[in-house]
C-alpha positions in Angstrom: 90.3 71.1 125.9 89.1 71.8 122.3 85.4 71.1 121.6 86.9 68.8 118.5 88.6 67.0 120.7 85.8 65.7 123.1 83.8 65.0 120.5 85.6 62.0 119.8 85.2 60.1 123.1 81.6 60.1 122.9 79.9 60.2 119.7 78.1 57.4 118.4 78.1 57.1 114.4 74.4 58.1 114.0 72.7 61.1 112.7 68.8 62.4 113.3 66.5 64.9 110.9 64.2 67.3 112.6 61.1 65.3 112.3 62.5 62.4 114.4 64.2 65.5 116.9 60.7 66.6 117.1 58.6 63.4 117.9 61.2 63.2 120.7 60.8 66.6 121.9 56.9 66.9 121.5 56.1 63.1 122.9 58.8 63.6 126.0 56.9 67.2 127.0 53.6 65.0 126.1 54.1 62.2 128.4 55.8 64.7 131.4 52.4 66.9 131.3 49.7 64.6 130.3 50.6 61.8 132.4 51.4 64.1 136.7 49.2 67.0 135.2 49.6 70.0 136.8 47.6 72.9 138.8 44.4 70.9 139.5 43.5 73.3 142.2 43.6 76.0 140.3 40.2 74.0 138.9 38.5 74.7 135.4 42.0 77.0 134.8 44.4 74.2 135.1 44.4 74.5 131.2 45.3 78.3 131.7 48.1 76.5 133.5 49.6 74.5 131.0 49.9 77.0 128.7 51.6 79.5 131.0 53.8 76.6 132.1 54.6 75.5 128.3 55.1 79.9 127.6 57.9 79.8 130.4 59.7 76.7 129.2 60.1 78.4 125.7 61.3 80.9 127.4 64.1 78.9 129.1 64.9 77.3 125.9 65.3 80.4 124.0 67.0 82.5 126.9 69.6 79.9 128.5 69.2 76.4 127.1 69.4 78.1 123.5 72.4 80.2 124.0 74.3 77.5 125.1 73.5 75.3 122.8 74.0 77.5 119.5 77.7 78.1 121.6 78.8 74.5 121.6 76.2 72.3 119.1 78.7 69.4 118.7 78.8 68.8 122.3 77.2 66.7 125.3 76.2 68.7 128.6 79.3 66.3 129.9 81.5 68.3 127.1 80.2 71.3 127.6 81.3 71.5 131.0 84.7 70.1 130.3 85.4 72.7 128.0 84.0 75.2 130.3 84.5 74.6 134.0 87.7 72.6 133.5 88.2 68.8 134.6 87.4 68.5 138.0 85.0 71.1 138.4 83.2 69.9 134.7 83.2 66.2 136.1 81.5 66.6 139.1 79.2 68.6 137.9 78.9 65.8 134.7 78.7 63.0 137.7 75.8 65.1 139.0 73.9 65.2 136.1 74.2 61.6 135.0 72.9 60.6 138.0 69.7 62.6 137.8 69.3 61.4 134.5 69.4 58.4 136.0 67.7 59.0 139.1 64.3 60.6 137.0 65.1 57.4 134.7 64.1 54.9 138.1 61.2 57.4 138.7 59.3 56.9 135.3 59.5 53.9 135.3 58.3 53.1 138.5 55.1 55.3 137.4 54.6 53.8 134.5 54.8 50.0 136.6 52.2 51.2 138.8 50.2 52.7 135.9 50.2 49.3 134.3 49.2 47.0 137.4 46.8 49.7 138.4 45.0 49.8 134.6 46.2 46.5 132.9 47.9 43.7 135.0 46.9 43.6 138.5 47.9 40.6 139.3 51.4 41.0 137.9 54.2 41.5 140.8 55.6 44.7 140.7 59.4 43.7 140.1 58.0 41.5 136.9 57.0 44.4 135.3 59.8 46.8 136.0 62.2 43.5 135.0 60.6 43.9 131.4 60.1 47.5 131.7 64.4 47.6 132.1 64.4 44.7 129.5 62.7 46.9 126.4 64.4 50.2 127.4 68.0 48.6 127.6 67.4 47.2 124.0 66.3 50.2 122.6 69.8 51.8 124.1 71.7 49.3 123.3 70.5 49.0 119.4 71.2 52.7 118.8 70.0 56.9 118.8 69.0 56.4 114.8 66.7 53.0 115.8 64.8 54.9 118.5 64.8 58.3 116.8 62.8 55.8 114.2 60.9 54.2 116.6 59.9 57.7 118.1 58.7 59.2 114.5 56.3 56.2 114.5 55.0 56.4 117.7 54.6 60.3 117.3 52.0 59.6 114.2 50.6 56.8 115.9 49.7 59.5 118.7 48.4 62.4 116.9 46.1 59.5 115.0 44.7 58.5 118.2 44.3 61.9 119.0 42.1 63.1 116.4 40.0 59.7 116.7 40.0 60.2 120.4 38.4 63.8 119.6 36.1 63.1 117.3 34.8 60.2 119.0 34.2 62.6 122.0 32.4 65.2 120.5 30.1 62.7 118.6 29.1 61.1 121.7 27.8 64.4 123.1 29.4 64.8 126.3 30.9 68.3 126.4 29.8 71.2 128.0 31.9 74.5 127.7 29.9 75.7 130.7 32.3 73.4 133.1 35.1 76.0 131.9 33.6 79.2 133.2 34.3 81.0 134.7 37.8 81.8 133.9 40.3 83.1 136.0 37.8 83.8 138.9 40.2 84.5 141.7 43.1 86.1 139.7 46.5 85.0 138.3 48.0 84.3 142.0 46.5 81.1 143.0 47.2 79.6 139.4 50.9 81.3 139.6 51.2 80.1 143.0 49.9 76.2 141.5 52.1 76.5 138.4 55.7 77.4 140.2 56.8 73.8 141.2 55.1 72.5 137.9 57.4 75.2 135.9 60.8 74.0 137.2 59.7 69.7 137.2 58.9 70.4 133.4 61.9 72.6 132.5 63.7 68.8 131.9 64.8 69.8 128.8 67.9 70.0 129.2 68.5 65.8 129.2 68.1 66.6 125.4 71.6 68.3 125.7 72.9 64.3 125.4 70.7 63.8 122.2 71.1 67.3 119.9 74.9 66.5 119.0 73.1 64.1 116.8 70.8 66.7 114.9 71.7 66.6 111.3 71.3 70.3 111.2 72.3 71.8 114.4 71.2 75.2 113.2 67.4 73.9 113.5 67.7 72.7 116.8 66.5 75.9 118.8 64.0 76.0 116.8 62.8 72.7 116.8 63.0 72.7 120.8 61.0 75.8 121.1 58.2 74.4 118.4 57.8 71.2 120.3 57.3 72.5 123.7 54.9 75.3 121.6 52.7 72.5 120.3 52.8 69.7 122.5 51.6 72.4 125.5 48.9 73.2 123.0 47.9 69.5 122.5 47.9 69.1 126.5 46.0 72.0 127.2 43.6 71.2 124.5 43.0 68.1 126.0 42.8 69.5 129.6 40.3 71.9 128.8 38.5 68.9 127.2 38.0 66.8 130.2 37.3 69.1 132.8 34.5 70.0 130.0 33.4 66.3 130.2 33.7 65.3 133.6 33.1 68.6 135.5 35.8 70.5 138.0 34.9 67.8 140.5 34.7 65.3 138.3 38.3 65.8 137.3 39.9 66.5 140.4 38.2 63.2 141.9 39.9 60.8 138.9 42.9 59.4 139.1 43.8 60.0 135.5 40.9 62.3 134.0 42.0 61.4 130.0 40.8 57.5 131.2 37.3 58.7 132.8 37.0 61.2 129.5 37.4 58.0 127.2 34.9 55.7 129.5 32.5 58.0 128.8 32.4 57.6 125.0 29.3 56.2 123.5 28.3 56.4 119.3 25.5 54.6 118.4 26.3 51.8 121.2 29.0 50.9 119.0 32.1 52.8 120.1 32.1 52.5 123.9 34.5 52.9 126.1 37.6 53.8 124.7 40.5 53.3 127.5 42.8 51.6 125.4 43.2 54.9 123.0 44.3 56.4 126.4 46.1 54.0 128.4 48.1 53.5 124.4 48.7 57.3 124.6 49.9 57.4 128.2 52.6 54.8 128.0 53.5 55.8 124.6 54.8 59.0 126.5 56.0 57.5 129.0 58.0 55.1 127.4 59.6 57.8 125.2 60.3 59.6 128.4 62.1 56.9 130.0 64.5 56.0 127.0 65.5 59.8 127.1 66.7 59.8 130.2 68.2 56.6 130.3 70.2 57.0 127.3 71.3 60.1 128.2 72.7 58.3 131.6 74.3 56.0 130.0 75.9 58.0 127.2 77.0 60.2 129.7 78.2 57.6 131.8 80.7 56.5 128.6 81.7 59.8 127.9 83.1 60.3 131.4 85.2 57.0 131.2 85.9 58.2 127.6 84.4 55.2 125.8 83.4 56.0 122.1 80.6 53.3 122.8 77.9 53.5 125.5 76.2 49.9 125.5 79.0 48.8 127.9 77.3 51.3 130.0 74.0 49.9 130.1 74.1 46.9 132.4 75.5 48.7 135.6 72.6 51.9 134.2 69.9 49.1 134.1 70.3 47.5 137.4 70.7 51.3 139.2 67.4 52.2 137.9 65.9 48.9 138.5 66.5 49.5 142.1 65.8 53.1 142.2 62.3 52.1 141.0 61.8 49.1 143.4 62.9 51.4 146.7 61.1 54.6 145.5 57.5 55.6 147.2 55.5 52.7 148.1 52.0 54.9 148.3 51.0 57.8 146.4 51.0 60.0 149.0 54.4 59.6 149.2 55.0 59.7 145.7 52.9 63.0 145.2 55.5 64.7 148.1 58.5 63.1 146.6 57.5 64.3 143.2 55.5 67.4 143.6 57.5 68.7 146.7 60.8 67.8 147.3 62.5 67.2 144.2 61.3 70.4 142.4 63.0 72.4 144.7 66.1 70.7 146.5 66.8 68.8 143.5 65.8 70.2 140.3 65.7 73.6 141.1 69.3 74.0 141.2 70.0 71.4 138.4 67.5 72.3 135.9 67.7 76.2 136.1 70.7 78.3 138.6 73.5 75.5 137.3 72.6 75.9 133.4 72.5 80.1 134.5 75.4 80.1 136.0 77.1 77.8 132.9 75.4 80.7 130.7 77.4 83.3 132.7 80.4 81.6 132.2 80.5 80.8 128.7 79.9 84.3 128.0 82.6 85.6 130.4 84.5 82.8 128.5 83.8 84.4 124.9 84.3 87.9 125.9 87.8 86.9 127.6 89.1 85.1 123.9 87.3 88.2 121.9 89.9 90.6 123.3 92.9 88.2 123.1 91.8 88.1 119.5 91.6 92.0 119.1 94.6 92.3 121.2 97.7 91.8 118.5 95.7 94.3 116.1 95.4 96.9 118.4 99.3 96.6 119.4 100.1 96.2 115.7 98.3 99.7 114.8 100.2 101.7 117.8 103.5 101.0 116.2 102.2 102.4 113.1 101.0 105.5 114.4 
């Protein structure tokens, strides 16, 4: 099947700069880090953590998620393993991934309903706000790649605003002491290598933007864009890390349930500016809900190219009401959650879908291009032997 040829089942009239590829990138790695964290028991070091965790996703992107995109720009992960695995072995594995696009899709957004009636609406019944939490994320699918990739430049400048006035506004109120980050690295690298290894593969989900990058206006820029998102937005994270365990202590932090939210409650300038949650809880769901489009449209875009539809809001119904009820069945208590998500699905699920499938795809493709190299060398090299 020719990589031309796929193209057409799939692609949705709609083209994206690098700006808008990435806010996308850097909000999606934003809202995955700053939201779970990471390596709070490797203490004033989980900052450390970040960054080595950010270091090995570039990594990744530039050693297997690169190479096979550069090979095949044009296509979908769902193309690329048609043209590469062949039909049934490249729709099962296409099946596969849809559904943990999905599946991570029912996941975020049941975090971000218990974020809201934990910090906003506790009244509200659960199932209301996932209903308008599947509501807002079906309309942003359905209205198009070029209306969110908008929508995400926006929200990206809205963030790094409230970042810098979240900053400055903690600085000026006094509160940080550089002491709470010593010392570093007390007991070695193994206990924060040891806290970092299921963080590493739950943040290697870059791959869903293998269902987005067809649409880059220059594919030659997307490595590069990819590798300076995940670059800068684990610099912004770990920045902001480092700031609240200098705020609130080690203890302090590893006693909150979201550190950025105490950080902010203890803002005070002049008795003016006080309390400052809704910078954070606006930064938090800002990720979040950036997140959570990603992986939904990528499930329903895949979910068209398998029935080879050329367009996906047919799609998003049936994708709506799966998520819906992945979120409403998902862990009812946080401990729960924190084994689900910290635990299990790292390893048995992600493990194998995040990193050894895309390897082994790797392997293949170049196997693949070595195998047409010499079919293509093979007519010249006969030709010359009758001339000698």
């Amino acid at each position: 099947m020719r990589a031309g040829k796929w193209k057409e089942f799939h692609m949705e009239k709609a083209k994206i700069d690098g700006l808008q590829m990435f806010s996308f990138m850097f909000l999606f790695q934003f809202g995955s880090l700053i939201v779970t964290g990471l390596g709070l028991e490797v203490k004033q070091n989980n900052w450390i953590a970040v960054l080595v965790v950010s270091g090995i996703n570039i990594l990744l992107i530039l050693m297997i998620y690169g190479p096979i995109y550069n090979r095949f720009p044009n296509l979908t992960l769902t193309g690329i393993f048609l043209e590469n695995t062949g039909k049934i072995v490249g729709t099962v594995l296409s099946i596969i991934y849809n559904f943990y696009f999905i599946l991570i899709a029912g996941f975020i957004l049941r975090d971000t309903g218990d974020n809201i009636i934990k910090y906003l609406l506790p009244e509200t019944p659960l199932e209301v706000v996932l209903l308008i939490g599947v509501l807002l994320i079906s309309y942003s699918c359905f209205l198009g790649i070029e209306v969110f990739a908008r929508v995400a430049q926006l929200l990206f400048f809205i963030m790094i605003t409230l970042g810098i006035m979240g900053n400055f506004l903690v600085f000026a109120s006094g509160i940080v002491d550089p002491i709470h980050l010593l010392p570093i690295l007390e007991d070695g690298l193994f206990p924060l290598i040891k806290a970092v290894f299921p963080s590493i593969i739950s943040y290697s989900e870059m791959v869903v933007f293998f269902m987005i990058l067809p649409y880059l206006n220059k594919p030659q820029n997307g490595v590069r864009i990819g590798t300076l998102s995940v670059l800068f937005s684990g610099l912004a994270v770990s920045w902001t890390f480092a700031l609240t365990i200098a705020v609130l202590g080690v203890y302090g932090t590893e006693l909150a349930d979201l550190p950025l939210l105490d950080t902010a409650q203890k803002i005070n300038v002049g008795d003016f500016f006080q309390r400052m949650d809704p910078i954070v809880i606006l930064t938090l769901f800002i990720g979040l809900f950036i997140k959570l489009n990603i992986f939904f449209y990528a499930g329903v875009v895949g979910m068209a190219e398998l029935f080879k539809k050329q367009k996906h809001q047919p799609f998003i119904l049936p994708a709506a009401i799966m998520i819906f009820v992945i979120a409403i069945v998902s862990a009812e208590n946080e401990i729960e959650k924190k084994e689900l998500l910290k635990e299990k699905l790292p390893l048995f699920i992600e493990l194998p879908i995040l990193i050894i499938i895309p390897c082994i795809l790797l392997v293949i493709i170049a196997i693949r291009g070595k195998r047409q190299k010499r079919k293509h060398l093979q007519p010249y090299s006969k030709g010359s032997m009758k001339d000698e």
